[in-house]
N, CA and C atoms as an extended XYZ file, in Angstrom:
186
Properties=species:S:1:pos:R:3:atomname:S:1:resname:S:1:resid:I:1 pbc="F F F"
N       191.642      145.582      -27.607 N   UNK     1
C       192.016      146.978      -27.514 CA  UNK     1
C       192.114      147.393      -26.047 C   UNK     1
N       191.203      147.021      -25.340 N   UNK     2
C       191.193      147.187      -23.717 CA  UNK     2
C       192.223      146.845      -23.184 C   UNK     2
N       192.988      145.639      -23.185 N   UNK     3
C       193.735      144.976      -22.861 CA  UNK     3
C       195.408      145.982      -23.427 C   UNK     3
N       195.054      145.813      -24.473 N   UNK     4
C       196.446      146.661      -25.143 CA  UNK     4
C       196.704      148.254      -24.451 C   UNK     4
N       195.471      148.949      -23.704 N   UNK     5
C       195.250      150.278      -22.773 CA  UNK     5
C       195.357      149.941      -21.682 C   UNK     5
N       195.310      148.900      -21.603 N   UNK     6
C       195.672      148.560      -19.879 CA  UNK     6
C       197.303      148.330      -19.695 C   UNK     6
N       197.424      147.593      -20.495 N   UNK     7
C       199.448      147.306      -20.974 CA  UNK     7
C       200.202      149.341      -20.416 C   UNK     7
N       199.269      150.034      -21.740 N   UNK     8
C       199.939      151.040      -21.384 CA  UNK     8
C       200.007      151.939      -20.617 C   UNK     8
N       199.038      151.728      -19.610 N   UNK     9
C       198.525      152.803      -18.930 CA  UNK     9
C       199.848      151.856      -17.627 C   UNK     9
N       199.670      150.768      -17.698 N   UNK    10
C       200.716      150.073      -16.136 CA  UNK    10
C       202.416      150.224      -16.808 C   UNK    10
N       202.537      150.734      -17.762 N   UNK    11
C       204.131      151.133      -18.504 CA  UNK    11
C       204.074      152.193      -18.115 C   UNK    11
N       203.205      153.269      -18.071 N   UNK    12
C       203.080      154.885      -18.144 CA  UNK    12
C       203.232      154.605      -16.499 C   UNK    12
N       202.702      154.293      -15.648 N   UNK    13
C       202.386      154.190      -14.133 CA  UNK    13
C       203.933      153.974      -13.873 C   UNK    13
N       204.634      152.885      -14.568 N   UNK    14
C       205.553      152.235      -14.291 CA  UNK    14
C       206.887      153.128      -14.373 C   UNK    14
N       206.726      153.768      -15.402 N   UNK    15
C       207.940      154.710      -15.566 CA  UNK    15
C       207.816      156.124      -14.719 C   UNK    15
N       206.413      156.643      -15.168 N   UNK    16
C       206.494      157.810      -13.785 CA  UNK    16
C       206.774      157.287      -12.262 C   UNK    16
N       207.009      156.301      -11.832 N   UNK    17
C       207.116      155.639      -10.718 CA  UNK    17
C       208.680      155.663      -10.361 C   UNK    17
N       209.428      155.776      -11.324 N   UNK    18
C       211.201      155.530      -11.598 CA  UNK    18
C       211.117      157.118      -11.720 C   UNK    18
N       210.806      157.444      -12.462 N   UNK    19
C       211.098      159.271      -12.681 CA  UNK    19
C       210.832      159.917      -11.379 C   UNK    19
N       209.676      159.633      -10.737 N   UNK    20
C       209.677      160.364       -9.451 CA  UNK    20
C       210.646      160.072       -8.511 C   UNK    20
N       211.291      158.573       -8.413 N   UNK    21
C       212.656      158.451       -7.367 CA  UNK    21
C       213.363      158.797       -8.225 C   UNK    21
N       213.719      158.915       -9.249 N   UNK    22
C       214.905      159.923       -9.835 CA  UNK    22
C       214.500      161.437       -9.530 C   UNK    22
N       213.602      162.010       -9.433 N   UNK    23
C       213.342      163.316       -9.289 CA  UNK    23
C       214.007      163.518       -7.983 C   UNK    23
N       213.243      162.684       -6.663 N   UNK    24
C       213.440      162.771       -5.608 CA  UNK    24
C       214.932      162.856       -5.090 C   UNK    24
N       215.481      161.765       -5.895 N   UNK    25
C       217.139      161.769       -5.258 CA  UNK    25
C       217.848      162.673       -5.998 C   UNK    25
N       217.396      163.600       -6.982 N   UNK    26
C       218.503      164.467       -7.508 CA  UNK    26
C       218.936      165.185       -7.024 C   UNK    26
N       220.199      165.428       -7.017 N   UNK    27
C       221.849      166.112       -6.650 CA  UNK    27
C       222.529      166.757       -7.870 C   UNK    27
N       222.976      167.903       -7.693 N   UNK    28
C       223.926      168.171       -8.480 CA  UNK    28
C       225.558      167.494       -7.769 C   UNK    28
N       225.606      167.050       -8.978 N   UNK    29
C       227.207      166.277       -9.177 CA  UNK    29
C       228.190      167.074       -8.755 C   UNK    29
N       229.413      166.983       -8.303 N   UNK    30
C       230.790      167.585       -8.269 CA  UNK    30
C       231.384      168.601       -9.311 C   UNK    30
N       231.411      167.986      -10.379 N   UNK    31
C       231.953      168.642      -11.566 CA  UNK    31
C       230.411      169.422      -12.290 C   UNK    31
N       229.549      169.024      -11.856 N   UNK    32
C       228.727      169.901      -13.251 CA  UNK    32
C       228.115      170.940      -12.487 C   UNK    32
N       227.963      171.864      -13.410 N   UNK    33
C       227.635      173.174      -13.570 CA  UNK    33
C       226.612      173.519      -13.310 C   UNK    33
N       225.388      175.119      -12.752 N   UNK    34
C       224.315      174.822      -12.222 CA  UNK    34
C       223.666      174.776      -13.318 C   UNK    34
N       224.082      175.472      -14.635 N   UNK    35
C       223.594      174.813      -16.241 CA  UNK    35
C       223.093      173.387      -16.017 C   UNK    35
N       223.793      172.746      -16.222 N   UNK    36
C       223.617      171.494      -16.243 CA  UNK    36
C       222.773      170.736      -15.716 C   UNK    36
N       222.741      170.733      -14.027 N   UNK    37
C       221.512      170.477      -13.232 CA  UNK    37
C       220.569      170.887      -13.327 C   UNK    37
N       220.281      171.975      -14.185 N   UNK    38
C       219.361      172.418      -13.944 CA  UNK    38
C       218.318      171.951      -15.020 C   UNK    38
N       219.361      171.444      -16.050 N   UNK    39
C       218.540      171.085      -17.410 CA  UNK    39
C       218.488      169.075      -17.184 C   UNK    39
N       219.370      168.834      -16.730 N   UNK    40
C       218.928      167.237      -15.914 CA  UNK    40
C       217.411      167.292      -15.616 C   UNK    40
N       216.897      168.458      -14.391 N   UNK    41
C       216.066      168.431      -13.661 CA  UNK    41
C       215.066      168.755      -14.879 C   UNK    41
N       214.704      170.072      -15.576 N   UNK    42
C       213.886      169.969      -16.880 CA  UNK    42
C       213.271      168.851      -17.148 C   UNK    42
N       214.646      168.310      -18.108 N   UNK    43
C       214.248      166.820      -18.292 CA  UNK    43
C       213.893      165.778      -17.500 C   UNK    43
N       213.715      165.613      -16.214 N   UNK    44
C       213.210      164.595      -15.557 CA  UNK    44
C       211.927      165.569      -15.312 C   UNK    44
N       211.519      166.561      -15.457 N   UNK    45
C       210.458      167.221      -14.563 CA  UNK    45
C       209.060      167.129      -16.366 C   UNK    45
N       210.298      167.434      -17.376 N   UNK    46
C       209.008      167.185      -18.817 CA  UNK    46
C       209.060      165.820      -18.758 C   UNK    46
N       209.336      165.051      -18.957 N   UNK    47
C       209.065      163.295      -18.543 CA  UNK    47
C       207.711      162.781      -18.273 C   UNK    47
N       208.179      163.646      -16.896 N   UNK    48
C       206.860      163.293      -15.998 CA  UNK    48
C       205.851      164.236      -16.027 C   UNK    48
N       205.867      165.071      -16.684 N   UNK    49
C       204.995      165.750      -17.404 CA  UNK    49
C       203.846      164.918      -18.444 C   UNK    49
N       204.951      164.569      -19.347 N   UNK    50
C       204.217      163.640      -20.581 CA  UNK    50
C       203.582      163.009      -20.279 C   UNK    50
N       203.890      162.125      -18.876 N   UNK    51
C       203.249      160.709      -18.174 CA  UNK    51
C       201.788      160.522      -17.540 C   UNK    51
N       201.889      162.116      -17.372 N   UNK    52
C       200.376      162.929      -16.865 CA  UNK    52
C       200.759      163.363      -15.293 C   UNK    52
N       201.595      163.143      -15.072 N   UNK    53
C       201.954      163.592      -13.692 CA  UNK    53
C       202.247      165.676      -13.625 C   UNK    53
N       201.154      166.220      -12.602 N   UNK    54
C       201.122      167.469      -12.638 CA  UNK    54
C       202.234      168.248      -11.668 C   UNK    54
N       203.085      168.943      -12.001 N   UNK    55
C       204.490      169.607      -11.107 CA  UNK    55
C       204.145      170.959      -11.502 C   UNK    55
N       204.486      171.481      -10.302 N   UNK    56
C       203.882      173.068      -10.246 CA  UNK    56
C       205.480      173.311      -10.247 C   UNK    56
N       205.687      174.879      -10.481 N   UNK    57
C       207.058      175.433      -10.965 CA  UNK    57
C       207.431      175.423       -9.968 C   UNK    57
N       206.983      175.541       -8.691 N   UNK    58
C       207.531      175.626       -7.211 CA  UNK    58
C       208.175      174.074       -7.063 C   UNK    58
N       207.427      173.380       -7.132 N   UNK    59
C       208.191      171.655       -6.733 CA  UNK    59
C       209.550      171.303       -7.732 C   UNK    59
N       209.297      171.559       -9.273 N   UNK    60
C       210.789      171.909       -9.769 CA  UNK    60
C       211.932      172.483       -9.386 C   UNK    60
N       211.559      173.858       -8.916 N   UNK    61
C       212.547      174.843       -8.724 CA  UNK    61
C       213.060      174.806       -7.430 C   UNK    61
N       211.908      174.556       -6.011 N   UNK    62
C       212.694      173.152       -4.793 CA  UNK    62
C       213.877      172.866       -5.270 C   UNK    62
């Protein structure tokens, strides 16, 4: 069981690790709308939410 919590805890590490350089490099695109970016960003910002990673409304909205 230890072993199987350790698996997930270095998957959970692993993916908030990709979500935060996706957070970091986000751009709104050419064609899309500030709709759009803005709900990209949501979704990368609840992500890393789930992951246990804490984002204050100020570092989103940055």
């Amino acid at each position: 069981m230890k072993r199987k919590y350790e698996g997930s805890t270095k998957v959970k590490r692993a993916q908030l690790q990709a979500m935060r350089r996706e957070f970091e490099v986000l751009a709104m695109k050419e064609d899309e709308s500030v709709d759009e970016y803005f709900s990209r960003t949501l979704v990368i910002a609840n992500k890393m939410t789930s992951c246990g990673q804490r984002m204050e409304q100020v570092t989103v909205v940055e």
